[in-house]
VEXMARDREN-959536 format. One line per field, with one value per residue (C-alpha): residue number from 1; residue in three letters; chain; y, z, x. Coordinates in steps of 0.25 Angstrom, whole numbers. Example, Ala and Ser with C-alpha at 12.3 -4.5 7.8 and 13.67 -1.06 7.14 Angstrom:
gunu c(1	2)
tinu c(Ala	Ser)
nuvo c(A	A)
y c(-18	-4)
z c(31	29)
x c(49	55)
//
This chain:
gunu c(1	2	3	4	5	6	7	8	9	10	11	12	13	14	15	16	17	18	19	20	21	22	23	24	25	26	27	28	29	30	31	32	33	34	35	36	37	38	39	40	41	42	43	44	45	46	47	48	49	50	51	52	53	54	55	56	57	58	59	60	61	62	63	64	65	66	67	68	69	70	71	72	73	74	75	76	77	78	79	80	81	82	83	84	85	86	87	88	89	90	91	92	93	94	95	96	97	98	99	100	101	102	103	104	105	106	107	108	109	110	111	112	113	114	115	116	117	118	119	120	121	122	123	124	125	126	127	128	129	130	131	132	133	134	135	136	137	138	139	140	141	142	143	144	145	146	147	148	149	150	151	152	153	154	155	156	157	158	159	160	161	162	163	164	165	166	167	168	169	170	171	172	173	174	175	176	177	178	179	180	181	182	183	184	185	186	187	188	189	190	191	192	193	194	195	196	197	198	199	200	201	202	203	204	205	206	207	208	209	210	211	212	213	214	215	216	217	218	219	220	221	222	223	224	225	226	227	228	229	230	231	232	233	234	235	236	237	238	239	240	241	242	243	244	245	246	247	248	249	250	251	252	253	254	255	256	257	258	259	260	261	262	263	264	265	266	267	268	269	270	271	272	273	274	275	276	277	278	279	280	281	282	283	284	285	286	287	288	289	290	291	292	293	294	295	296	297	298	299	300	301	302	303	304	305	306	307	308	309	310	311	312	313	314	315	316	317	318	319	320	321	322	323	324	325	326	327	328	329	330	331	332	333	334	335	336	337	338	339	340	341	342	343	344	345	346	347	348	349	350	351	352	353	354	355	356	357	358	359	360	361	362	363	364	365	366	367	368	369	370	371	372	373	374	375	376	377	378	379	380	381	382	383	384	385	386	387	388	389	390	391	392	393	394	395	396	397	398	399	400	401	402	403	404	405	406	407	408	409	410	411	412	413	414	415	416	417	418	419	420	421	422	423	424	425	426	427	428	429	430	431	432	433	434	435	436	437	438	439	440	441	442	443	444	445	446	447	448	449	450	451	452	453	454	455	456	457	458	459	460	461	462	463	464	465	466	467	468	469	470	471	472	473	474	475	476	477	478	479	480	481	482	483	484	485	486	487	488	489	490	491	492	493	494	495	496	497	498	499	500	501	502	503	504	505	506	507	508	509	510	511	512	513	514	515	516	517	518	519	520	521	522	523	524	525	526	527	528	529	530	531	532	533	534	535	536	537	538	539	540	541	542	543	544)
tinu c(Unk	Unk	Unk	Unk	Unk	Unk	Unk	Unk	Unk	Unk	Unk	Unk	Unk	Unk	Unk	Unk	Unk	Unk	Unk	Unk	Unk	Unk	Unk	Unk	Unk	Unk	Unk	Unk	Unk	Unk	Unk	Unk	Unk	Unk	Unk	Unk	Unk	Unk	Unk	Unk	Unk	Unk	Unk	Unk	Unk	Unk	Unk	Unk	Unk	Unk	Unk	Unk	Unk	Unk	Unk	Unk	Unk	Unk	Unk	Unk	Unk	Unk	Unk	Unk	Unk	Unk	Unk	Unk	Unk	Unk	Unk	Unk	Unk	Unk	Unk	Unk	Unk	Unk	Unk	Unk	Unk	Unk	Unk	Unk	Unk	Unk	Unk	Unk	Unk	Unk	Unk	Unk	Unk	Unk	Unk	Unk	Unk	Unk	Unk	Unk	Unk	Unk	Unk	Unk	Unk	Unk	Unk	Unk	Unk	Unk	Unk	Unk	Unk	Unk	Unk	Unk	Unk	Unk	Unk	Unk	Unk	Unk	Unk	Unk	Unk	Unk	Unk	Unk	Unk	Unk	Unk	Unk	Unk	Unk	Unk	Unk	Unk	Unk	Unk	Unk	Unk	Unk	Unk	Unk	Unk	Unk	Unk	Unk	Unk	Unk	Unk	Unk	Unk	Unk	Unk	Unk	Unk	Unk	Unk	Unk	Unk	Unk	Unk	Unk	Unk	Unk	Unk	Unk	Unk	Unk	Unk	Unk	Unk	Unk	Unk	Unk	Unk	Unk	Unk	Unk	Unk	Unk	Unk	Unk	Unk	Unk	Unk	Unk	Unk	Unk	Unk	Unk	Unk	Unk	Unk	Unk	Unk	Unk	Unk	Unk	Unk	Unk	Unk	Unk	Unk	Unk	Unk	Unk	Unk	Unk	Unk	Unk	Unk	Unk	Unk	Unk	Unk	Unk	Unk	Unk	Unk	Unk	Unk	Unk	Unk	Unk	Unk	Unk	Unk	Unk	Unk	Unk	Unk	Unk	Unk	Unk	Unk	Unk	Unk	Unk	Unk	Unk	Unk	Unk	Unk	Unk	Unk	Unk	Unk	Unk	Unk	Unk	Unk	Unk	Unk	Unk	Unk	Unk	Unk	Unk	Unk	Unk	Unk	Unk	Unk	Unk	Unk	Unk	Unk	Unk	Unk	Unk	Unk	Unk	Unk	Unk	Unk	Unk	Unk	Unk	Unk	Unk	Unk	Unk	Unk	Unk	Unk	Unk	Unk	Unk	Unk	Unk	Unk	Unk	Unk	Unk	Unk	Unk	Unk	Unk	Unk	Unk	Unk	Unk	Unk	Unk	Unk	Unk	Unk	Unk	Unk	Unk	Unk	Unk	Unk	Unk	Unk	Unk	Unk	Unk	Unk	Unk	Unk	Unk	Unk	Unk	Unk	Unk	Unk	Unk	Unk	Unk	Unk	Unk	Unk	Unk	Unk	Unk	Unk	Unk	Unk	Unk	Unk	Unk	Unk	Unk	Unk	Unk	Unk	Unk	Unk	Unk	Unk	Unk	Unk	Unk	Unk	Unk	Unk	Unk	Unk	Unk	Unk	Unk	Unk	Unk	Unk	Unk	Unk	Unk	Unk	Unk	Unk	Unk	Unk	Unk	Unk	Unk	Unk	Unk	Unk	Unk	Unk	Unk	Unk	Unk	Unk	Unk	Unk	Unk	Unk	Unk	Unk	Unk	Unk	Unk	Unk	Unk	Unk	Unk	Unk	Unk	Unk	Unk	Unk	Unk	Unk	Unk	Unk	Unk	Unk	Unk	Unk	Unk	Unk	Unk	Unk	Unk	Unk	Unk	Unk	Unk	Unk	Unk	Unk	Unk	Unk	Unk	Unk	Unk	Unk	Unk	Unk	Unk	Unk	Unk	Unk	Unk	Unk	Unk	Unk	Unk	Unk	Unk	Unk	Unk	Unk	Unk	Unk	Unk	Unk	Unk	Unk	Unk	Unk	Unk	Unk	Unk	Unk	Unk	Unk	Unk	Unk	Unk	Unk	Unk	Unk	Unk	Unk	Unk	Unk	Unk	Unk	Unk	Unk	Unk	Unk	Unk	Unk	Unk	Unk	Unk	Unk	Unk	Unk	Unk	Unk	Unk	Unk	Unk	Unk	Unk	Unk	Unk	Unk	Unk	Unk	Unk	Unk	Unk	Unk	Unk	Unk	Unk	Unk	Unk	Unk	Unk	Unk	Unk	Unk	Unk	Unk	Unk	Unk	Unk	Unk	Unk	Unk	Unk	Unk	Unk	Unk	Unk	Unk	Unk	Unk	Unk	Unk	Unk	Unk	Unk	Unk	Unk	Unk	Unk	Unk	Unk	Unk	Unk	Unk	Unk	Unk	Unk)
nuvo c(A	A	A	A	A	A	A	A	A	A	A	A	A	A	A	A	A	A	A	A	A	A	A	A	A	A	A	A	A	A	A	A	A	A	A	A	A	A	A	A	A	A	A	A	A	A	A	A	A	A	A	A	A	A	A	A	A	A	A	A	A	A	A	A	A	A	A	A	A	A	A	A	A	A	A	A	A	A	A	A	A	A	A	A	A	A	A	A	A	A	A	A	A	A	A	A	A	A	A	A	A	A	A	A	A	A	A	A	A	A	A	A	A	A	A	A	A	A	A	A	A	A	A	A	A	A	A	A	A	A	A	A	A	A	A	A	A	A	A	A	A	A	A	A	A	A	A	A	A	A	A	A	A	A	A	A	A	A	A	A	A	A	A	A	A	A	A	A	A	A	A	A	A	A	A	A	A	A	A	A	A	A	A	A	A	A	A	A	A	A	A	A	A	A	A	A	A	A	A	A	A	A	A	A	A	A	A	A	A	A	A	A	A	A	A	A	A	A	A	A	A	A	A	A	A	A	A	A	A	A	A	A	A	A	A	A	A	A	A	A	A	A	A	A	A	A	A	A	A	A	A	A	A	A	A	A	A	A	A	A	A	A	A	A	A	A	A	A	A	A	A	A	A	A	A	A	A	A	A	A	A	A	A	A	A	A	A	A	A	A	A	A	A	A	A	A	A	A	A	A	A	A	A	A	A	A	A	A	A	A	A	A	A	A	A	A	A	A	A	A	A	A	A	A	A	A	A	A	A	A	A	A	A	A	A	A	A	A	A	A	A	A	A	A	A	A	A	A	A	A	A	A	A	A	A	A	A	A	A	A	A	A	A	A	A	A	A	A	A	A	A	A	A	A	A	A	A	A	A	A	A	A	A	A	A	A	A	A	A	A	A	A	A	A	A	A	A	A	A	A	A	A	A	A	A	A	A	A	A	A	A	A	A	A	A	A	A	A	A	A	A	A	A	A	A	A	A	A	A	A	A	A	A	A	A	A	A	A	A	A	A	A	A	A	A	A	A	A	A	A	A	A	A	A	A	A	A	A	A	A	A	A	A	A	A	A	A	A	A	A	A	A	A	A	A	A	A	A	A	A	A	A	A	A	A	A	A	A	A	A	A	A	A	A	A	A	A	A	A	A	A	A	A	A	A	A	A	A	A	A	A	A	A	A	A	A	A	A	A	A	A	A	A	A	A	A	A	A	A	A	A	A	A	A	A	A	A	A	A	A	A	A	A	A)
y c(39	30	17	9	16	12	-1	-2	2	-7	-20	-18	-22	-33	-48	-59	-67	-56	-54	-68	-72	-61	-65	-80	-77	-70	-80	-93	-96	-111	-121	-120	-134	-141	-155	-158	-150	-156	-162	-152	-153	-156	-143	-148	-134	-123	-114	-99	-88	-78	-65	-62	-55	-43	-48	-44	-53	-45	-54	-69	-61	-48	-44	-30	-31	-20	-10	-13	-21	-30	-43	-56	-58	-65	-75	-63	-54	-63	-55	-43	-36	-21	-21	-20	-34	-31	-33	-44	-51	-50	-55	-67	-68	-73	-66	-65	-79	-75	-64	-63	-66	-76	-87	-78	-79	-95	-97	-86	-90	-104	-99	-89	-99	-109	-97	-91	-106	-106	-93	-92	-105	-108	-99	-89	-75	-66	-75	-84	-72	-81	-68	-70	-85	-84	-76	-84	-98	-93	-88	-101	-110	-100	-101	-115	-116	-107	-117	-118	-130	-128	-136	-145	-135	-125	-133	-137	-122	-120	-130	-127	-110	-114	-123	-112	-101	-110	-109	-91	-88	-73	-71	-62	-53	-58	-51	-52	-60	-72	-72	-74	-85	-92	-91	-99	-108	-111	-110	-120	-131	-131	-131	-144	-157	-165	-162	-151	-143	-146	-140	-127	-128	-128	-118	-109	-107	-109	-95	-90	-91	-85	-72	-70	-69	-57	-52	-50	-38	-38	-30	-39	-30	-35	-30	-24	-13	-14	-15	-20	-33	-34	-37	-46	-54	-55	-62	-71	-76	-78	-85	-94	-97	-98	-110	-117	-118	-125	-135	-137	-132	-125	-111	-104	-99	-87	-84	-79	-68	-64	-62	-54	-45	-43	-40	-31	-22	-22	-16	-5	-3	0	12	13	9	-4	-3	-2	8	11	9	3	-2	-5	-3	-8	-22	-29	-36	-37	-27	-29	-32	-43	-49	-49	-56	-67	-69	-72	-81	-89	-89	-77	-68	-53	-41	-31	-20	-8	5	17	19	17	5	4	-6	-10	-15	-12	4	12	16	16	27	29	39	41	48	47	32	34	26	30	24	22	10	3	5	-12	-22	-19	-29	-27	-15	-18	-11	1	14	27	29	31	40	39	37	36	43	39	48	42	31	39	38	52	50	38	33	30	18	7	8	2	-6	-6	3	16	30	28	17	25	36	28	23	36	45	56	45	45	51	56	67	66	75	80	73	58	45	42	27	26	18	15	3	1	-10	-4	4	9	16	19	25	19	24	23	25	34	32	28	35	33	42	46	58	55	45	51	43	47	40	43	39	42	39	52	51	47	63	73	78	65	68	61	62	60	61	60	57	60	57	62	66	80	71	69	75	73	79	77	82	81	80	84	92	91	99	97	88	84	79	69	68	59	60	48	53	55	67	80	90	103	115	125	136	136	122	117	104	100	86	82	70	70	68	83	88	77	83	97	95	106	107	114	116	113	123	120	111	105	95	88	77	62	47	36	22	13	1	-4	1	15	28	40	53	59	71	73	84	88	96	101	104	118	113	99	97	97	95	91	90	82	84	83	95	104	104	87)
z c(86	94	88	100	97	83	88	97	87	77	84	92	80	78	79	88	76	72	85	89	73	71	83	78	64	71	81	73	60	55	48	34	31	18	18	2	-3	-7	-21	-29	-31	-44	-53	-56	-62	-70	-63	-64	-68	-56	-58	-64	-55	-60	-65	-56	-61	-70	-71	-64	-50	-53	-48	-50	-38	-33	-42	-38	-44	-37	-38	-32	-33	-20	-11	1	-10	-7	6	0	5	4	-5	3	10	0	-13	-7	-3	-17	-24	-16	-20	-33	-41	-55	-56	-60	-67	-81	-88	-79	-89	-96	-83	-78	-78	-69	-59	-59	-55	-44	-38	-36	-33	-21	-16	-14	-10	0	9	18	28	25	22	17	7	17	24	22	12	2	5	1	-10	-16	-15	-24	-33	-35	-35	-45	-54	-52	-55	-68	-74	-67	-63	-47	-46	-35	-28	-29	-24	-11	-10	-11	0	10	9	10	24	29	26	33	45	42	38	42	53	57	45	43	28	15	21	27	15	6	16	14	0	-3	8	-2	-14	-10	-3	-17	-25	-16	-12	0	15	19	7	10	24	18	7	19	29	15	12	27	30	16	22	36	28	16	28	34	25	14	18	17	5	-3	3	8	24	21	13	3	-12	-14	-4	-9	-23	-17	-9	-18	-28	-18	-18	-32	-32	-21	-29	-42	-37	-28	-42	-49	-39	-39	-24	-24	-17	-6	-14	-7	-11	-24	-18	-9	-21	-30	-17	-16	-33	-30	-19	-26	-39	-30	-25	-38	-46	-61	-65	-60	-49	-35	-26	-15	-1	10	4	-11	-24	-38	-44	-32	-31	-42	-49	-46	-62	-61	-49	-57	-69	-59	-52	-65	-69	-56	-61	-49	-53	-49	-49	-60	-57	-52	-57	-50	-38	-24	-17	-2	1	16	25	17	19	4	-4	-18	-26	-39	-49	-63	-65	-51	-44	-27	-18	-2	10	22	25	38	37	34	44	59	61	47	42	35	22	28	24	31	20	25	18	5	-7	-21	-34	-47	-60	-74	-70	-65	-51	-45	-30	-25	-10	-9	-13	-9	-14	-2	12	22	34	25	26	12	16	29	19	8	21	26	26	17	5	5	-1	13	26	33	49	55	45	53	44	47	52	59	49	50	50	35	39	52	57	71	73	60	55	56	46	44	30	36	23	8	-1	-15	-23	-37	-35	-27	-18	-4	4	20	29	41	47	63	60	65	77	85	82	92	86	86	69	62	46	38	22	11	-3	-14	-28	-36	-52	-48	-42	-29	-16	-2	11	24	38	49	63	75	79	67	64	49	40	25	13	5	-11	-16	-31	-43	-48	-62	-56	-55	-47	-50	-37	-43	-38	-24	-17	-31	-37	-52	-54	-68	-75	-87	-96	-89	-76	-70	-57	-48	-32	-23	-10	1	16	12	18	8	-5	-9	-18	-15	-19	-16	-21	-27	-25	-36	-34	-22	-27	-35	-30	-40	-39	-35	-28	-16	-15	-1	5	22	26	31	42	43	30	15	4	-8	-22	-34	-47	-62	-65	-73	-85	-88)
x c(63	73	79	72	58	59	62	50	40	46	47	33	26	34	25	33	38	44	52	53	56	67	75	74	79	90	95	92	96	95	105	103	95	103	97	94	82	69	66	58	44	36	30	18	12	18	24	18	27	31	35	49	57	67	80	93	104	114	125	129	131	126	113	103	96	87	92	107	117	127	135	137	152	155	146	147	140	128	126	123	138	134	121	109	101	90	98	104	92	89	102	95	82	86	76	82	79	66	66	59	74	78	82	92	99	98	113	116	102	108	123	116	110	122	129	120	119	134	136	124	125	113	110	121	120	110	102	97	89	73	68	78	78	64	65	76	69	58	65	74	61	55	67	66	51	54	61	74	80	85	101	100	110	97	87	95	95	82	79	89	84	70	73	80	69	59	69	69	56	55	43	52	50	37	29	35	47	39	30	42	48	35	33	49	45	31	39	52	41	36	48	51	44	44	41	51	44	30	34	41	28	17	26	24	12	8	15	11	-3	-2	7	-4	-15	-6	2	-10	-19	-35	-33	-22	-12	1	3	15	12	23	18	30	30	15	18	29	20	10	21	26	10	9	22	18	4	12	23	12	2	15	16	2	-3	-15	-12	-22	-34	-34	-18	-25	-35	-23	-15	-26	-29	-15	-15	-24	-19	-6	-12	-19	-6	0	1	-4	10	9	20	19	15	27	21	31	42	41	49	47	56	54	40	30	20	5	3	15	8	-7	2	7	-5	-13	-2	-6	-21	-24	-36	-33	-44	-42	-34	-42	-35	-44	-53	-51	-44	-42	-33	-36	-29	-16	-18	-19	-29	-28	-36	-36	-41	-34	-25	-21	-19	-15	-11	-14	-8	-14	-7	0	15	13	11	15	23	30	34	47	42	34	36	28	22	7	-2	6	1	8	2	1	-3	-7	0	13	19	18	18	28	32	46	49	59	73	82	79	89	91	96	91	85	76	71	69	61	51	51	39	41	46	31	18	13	15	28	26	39	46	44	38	24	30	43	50	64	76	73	59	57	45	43	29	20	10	-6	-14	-29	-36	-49	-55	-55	-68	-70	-81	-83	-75	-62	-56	-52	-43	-40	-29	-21	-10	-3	10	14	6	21	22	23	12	4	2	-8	-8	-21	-21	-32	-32	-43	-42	-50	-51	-43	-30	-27	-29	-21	-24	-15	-18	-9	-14	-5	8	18	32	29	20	26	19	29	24	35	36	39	51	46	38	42	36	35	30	22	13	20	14	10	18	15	21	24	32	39	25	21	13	7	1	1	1	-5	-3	-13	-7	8	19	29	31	44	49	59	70	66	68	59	62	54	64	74	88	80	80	75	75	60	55	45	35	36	24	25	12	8	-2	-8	-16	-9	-18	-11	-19	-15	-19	-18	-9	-17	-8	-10)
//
């Protein structure tokens, strides 16, 4: 497709604030405000612990930041020179100030600090983008509220950022972003006293409000569809419930049932080894496990459900359906590619599903190694990077530009049946209705005590029709008996695939990405139908 038809069905879905706001945020840019920052606010309450980040200082300038090492010798190498806007953003952030050994490094935190203040003036340059302003200002006040006395110099900082992100809060983005704008602006109007941080205080939680009620799905789901972005927004919650208890406000009673729904969706979406699954854009190390969040929630006095291990758990509106069985624990996606109007961190994924086995990642999606504009990142959102049918070798959505998606797939889950035998689980999607051939593409899943069961039709004109099984790379996979794969780890044989209405079977070379900065070495069962169905059988290799 055509750069300007890419273009069309990307910016049609688009809200006004987003339009009107990007081309505000480009044109206007205000004069960083420097009058003396307000006193500090009395802490009448103990300030909850919040969850220690990763450490990533190696040295006084020396920083491993998404598994990549790099310096800060000179003030230019504050904006990033040829490492990529993520890793910059995150030298930024200023996590390391609260990671779990944090203490062991307080001289060097207290000469970063003075150092990013001189080297960084107001408004200039990289850091002052509003996300990792945002980021940085709760980080500063948490190291502050942990213990830390702010200099003057740091304080003054802290007020002259937050003026100028209420000036570039991101409506333009809008998600993740603006929830982060909101949460600093919560954070520094309760660090401060006086009027100027009653209104950033107010402005906070007003817009915390009016984002929880969109961005928080029926089900506890995040709109996004990002496990990844999910745990992260859930955190910023608890954080924001954590620093209003210690300066003794009482938060909305119904931030807590958001936040155990929310819990709750996440450990569904979670496999047995407690990490996340990998749906949209996700990766491990960045945003916290659903059993850290459980931890910091009861810190804060939040009651949680039990965790339900087995069964069947349809999480709607979000779009996956979680079924259970042990050994066998799947995840199914008939998920939106995310929001409309939003999807920066959609992959076309839909009708995926991962697989875990006694407790072991067999079936994995891609992953997130890498954002950006590179062929890499186009391929981690593509299609066949995941557990599901590619036709005439196109993704199911039209994703492209790193956070771009032009037309996508609609899918529709028919139906969701539980009984004492089996779960069964039917979706469809029409992503591939922009075909000549105008394709439709239906799968069902059934779990039952022999393994599981997948079954995809095709409707319409097609060249050819692929079924993608990405592989953890700690499984090996094995053909045998002609169509026939054994998969097997280094305890033995785990599980043996067959494979009714395939053409051809090969295994090929691929890549996992559990973190940003990871690639490992994997391998991808590839299966071309020989008509329109393939029924594909999972099950306990009969040697276990």
């Amino acid at each position: 497709m055509s750069s300007l038809a890419n273009y069309f069905h990307t910016l049609r879905y688009l809200r006004s604030v987003q339009v009107f706001g990007r081309v505000g945020y480009k044109l206007w840019r205000p004069r960083p405000d420097q009058r003396p920052a307000p006193a500090l606010r009395a802490l009448p309450n103990p300030y909850a612990m919040p969850i220690n980040t990763p450490g990533s200082m190696l040295a006084p300038d020396a920083f491993r930041l998404l598994n990549l090492e790099g310096k800060i010798s000179e003030p230019s190498d504050w904006q990033g020179n040829a490492r990529s806007q993520l890793w910059t953003y995150n030298l930024h952030y200023f996590d390391d100030l609260n990671a779990a050994d944090a203490s062991l490094r307080l001289t060097w935190h207290q000469q970063l600090l003075a150092r990013w203040i001189d080297e960084n003036p107001p408004g200039v340059g990289i850091g002052w983008d509003p996300y990792p302003v945002s980021r940085r200002i709760v980080n500063w006040i948490k190291w502050s509220l942990r213990g830390n006395l702010p200099t003057a110099k740091v304080r003054q900082s802290l007020a002259v950022q937050t003026r100028w992100l209420n000036r570039r809060l991101e409506f333009h983005l809008q998600g993740n972003h603006l929830f982060a704008n909101a949460k600093a602006l919560v954070h520094a109007g309760l660090f401060f006293q006086g009027e100027e941080a009653e209104q950033w205080l107010q402005r906070g939680l007003s817009l915390m409000r009016t984002e929880i009620g969109e961005q928080v799905l029926a089900d506890g789901g995040h709109y996004e569809r990002s496990t990844m972005y999910h745990a992260a927004f859930v955190e910023d919650l608890l954080d924001t419930v954590g620093i209003m208890h210690a300066y003794g406000l009482v938060p909305d009673p119904a931030w807590s049932e958001t936040i155990a729904r929310m819990v709750v969706w996440l450990d569904a979406m979670s496999h047995p080894d407690c990490g996340l699954a990998f749906f949209n854009d996700a990766a491990f190390g960045i945003a916290p496990t659903a059993l850290q969040l459980r931890a910091y929630a009861a810190r804060l006095n939040i009651q949680l459900e039990p965790i339900v291990q087995d069964g069947l758990l349809e999480l709607m509106p979000s779009g996956y359906v979680r079924i259970a069985l042990a050994p066998f624990f799947v995840i199914c996606d008939i998920a939106p590619i995310g929001p409309d109007h939003l999807p920066a961190h959609a992959h076309a994924d839909t009708l995926s599903f991962e697989l875990s086995f006694n407790g072991r990642r067999v079936f994995v999606n891609s992953g997130t190694s890498e954002y950006g504009l590179s062929a890499e990142r186009r391929r981690q959102r593509g299609t066949a990077a995941h557990n599901t049918l590619v036709i005439d070798d196109e993704d199911s959505s039209e994703v492209w530009a790193g956070f771009r998606v032009a037309r996508r797939s609609r899918a529709r889950l028919i139906s969701a049946i539980a009984d004492k035998s089996a779960m069964n689980v039917l979706g469809e999607h029409d992503g591939y209705r922009r075909l000549s051939g105008r394709n439709l593409h239906r799968r069902r899943w059934m779990l039952s005590g022999e393994g599981l069961f997948v079954q995809d039709t095709v409707e319409g004109r097609f060249r050819t029709a692929k079924c993608y099984f990405n592989l953890h790379p700690e499984i090996r996979p094995q053909q045998r008996h002609g169509s026939d794969v054994q998969l097997s780890d280094s305890q033995g044989t785990l599980l043996e695939m067959r494979f009714e209405g395939a053409a051809a079977v090969d295994i090929v070379d691929s890549t996992w990405h559990p973190e940003f900065g990871v690639s490992v070495a994997s391998r991808c069962i590839v299966v071309k139908l020989a008509g329109v169905r393939l029924e594909t059988s999972i099950r306990v290799c009969a040697e276990n």
